[in-house]
DRENLUMTI-500756 format. One record per residue: residue number from 1; residue in one letter; chain; z, x, y of N, C-alpha, C in turn. Coordinates in Angstrom, 3 decimals. Layout:
% residues N
   i aa ch      n_Z      n_X      n_Y     ca_Z     ca_X     ca_Y      c_Z      c_X      c_Y
 NUM  A  A        Z        X        Y        Z        X        Y        Z        X        Y
...
//
This chain:
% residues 67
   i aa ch      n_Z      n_X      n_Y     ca_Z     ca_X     ca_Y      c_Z      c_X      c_Y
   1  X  A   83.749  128.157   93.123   84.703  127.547   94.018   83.936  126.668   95.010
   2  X  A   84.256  125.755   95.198   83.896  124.838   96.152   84.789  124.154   97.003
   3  X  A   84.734  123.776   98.623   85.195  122.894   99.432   84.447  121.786   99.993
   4  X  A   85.444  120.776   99.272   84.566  119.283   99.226   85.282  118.731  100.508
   5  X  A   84.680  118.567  101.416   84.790  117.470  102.526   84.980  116.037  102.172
   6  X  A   85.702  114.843  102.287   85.952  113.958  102.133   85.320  113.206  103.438
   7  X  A   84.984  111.836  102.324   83.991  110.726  103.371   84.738  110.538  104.728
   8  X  A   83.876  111.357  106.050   84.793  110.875  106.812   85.566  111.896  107.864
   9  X  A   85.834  112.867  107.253   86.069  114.456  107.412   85.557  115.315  107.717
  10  X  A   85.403  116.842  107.957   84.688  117.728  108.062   83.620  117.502  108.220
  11  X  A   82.543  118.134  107.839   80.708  118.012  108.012   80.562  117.033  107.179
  12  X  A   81.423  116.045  106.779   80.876  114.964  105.672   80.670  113.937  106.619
  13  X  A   79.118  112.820  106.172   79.016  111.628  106.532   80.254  110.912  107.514
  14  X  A   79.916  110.499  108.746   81.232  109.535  109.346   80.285  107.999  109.082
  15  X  A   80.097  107.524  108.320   79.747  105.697  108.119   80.491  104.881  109.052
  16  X  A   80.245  104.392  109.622   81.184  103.135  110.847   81.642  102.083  109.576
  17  X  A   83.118  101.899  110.112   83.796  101.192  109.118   83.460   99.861  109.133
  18  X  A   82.961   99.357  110.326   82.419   98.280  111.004   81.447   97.840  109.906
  19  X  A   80.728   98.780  109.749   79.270   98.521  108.998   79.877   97.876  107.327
  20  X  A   81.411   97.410  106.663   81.653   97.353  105.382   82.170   96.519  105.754
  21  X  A   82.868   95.532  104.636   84.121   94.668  104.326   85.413   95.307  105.049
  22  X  A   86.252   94.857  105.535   87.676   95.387  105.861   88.256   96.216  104.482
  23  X  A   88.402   97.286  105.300   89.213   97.896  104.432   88.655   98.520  103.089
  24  X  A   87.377   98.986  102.929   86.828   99.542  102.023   86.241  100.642  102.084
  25  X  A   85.799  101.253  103.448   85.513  102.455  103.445   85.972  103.618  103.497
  26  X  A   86.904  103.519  104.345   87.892  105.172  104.022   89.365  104.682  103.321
  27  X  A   89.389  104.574  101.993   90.734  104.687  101.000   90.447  105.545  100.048
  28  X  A   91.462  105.696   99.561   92.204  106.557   98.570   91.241  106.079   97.303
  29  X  A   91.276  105.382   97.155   90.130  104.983   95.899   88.870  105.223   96.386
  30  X  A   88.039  104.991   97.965   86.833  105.604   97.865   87.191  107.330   97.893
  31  X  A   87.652  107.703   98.014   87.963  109.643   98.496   87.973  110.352   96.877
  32  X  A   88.954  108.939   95.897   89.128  109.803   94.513   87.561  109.112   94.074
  33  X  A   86.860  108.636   94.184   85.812  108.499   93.480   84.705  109.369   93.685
  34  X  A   84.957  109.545   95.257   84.030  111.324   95.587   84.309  111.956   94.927
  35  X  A   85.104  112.593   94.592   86.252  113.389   94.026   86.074  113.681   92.485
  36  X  A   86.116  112.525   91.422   85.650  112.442   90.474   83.802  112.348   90.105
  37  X  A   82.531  111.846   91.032   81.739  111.789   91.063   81.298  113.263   91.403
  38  X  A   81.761  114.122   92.295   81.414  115.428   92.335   81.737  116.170   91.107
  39  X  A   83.088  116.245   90.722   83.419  116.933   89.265   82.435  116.625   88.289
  40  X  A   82.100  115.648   88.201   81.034  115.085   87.110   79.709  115.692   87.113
  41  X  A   79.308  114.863   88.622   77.732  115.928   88.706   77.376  117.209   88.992
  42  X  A   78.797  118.023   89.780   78.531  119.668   90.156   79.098  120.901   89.363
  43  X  A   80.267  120.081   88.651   80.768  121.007   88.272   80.770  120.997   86.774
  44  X  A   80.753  119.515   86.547   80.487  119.184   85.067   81.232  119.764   84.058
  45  X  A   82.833  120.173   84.095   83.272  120.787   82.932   84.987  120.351   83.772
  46  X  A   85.821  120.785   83.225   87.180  121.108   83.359   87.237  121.625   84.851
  47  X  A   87.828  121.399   85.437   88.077  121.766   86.926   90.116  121.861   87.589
  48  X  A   89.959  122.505   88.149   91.516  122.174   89.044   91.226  122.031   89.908
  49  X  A   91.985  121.394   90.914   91.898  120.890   92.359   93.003  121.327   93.045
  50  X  A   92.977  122.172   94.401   93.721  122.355   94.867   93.674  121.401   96.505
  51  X  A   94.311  120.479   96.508   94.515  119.748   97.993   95.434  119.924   99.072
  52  X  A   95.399  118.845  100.233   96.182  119.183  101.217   95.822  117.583  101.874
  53  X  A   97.356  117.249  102.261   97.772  116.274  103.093   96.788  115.064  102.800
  54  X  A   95.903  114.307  103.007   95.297  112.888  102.796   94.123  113.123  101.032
  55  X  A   93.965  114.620  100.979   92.721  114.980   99.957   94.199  115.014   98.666
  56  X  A   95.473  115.540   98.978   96.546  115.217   98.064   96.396  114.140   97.260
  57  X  A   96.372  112.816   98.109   96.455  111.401   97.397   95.686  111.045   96.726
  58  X  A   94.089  111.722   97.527   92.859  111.392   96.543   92.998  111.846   95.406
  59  X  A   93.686  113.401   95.577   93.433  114.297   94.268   93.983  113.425   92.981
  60  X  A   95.396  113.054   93.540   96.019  112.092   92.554   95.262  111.765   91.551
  61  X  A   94.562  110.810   92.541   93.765  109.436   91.373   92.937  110.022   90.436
  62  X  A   92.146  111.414   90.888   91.608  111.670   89.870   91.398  111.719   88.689
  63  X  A   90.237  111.024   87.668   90.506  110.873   86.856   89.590  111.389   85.273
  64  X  A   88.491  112.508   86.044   87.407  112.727   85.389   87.633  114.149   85.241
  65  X  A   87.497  114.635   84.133   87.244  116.587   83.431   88.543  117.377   84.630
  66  X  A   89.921  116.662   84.983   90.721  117.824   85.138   91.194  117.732   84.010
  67  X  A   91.816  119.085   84.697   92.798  119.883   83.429   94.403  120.096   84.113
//
């Protein structure tokens, strides 16, 4: 079991949004690509995701080894 912090969130990295293009650092497409990039490299098999409120939307997009 694991709790993944999203870019931005909890004990995860805060990056200044300043420091990117408008509008590219905290979306729904960067959050599901954490999201799918962790499944891949940590867990590496079939996974479920259980979310809540903004990690919901990410969960969505997911698109790598759920079930």
């Amino acid at each position: 079991m694991f709790a993944i912090d999203l870019l931005g969130y909890g004990y995860s990295a805060k990056p200044d949004p300043k420091s990117q293009a408008a509008h590219t650092l905290y979306t729904f497409d960067t959050w599901a690509d954490q999201l799918n990039d962790f499944i891949e490299q940590m867990v590496g098999e079939p996974a479920f995701l259980v979310t809540n409120s903004i990690g919901g939307v990410a969960g969505l997009q997911v698109r790598s080894l759920c079930v």
